[in-house]
C-alpha positions as CSV (number, residue, x, y, z in Angstrom):
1,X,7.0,8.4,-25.6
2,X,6.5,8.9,-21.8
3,X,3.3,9.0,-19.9
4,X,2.1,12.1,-17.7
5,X,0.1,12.8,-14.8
6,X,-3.0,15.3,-15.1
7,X,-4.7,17.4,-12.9
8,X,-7.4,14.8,-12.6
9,X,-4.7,13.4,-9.6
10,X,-4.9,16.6,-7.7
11,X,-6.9,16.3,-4.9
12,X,-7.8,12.2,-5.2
13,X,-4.0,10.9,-5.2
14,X,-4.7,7.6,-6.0
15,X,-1.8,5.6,-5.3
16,X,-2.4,1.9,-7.3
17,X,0.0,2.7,-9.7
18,X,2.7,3.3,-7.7
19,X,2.8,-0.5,-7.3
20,X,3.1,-1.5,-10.5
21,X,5.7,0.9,-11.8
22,X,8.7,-1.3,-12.4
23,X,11.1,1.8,-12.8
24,X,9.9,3.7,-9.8
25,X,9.7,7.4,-11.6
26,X,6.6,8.5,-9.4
27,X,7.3,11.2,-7.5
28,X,4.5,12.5,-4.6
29,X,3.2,16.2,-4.0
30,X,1.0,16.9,-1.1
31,X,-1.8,16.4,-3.2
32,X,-0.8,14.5,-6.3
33,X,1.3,12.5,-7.9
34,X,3.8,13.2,-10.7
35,X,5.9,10.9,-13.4
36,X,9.6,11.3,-14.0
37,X,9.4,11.7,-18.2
38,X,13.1,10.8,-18.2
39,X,12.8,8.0,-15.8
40,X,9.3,6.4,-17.4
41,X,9.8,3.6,-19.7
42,X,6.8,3.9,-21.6
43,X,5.8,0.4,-20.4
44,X,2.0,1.3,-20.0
45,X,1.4,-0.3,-16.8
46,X,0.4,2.3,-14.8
47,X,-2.3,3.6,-16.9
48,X,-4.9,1.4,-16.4
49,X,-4.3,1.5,-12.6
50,X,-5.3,4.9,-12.5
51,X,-9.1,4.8,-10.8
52,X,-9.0,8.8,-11.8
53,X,-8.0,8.5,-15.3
54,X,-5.2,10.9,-14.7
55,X,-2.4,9.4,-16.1
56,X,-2.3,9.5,-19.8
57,X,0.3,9.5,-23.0
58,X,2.3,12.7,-24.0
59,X,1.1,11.8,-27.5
60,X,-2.1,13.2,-26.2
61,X,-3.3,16.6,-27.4
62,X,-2.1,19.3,-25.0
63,X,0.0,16.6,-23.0
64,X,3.6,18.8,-24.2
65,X,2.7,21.3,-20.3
66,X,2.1,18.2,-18.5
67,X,5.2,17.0,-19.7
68,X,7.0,20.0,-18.3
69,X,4.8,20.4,-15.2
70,X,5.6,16.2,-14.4
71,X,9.5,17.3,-15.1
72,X,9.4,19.9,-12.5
73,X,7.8,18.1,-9.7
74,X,9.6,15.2,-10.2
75,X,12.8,16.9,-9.7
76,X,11.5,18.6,-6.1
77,X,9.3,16.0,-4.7
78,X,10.1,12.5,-3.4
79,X,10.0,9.7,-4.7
80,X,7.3,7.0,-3.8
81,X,6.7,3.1,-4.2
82,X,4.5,2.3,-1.7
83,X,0.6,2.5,-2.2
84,X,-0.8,4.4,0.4
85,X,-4.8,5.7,0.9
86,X,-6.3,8.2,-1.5
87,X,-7.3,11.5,0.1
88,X,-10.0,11.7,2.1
89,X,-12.3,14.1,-0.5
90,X,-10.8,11.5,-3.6
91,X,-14.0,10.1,-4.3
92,X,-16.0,13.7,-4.3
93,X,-13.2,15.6,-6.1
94,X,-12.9,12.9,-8.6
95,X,-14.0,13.7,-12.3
96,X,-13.7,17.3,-11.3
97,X,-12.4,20.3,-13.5
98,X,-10.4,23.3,-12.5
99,X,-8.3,21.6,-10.3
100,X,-4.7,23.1,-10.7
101,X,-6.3,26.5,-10.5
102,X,-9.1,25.3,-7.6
103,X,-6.4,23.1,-5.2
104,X,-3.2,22.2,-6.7
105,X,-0.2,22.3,-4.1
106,X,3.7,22.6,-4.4
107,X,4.1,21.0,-1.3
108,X,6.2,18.3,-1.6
109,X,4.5,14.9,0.0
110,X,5.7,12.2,2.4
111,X,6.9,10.0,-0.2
112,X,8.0,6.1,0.6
């Protein structure tokens, strides 16, 4: 098993469980964030850090395209470690559907 990032990150990019990653397999977008499923340990650490609920188990119904989606991104963003400040609309974009289709980026972000 590996946990995933959803598209409940787009847009909010919280960053708390950046910190707590003891592998260091998150990987930052412009406007999300993204786990390595070949790095991720399946320690479960980061899951409750996550204020947006986006990051969940690939035992999850329909979790099998996020695992592919976290795969690609991981391999073209860099990676990050450091927590940083949510984006500014986090808090109004949080809880939100449609987000891949409404705002979703390739960008790759800053990482650190």
């Amino acid at each position: 098993m590996t946990y995933i990032v959803n598209d409940a990150c787009i847009s909010c990019k919280y960053t708390d469980c950046v910190e707590v990653c003891p592998v260091d397999c998150f990987y930052e977008g412009e406007n999300m964030l993204v786990i390595h499923p070949d790095e991720c340990i399946d320690c479960g650490v980061c899951e409750p850090e996550c204020p947006a609920d986006a990051i969940r188990p690939d035992t999850e119904p329909d979790a099998e395209k996020w695992v592919e989606f976290n795969r690609k991104y991981s391999e073209i963003w860099p990676v990050i470690i450091t927590k940083k400040d949510p984006l500014p609309d986090a808090e109004k974009r949080d809880g939100e559907e449609g987000k891949l289709e409404k705002y979703f980026s390739e960008a790759p972000g800053e990482g650190g």
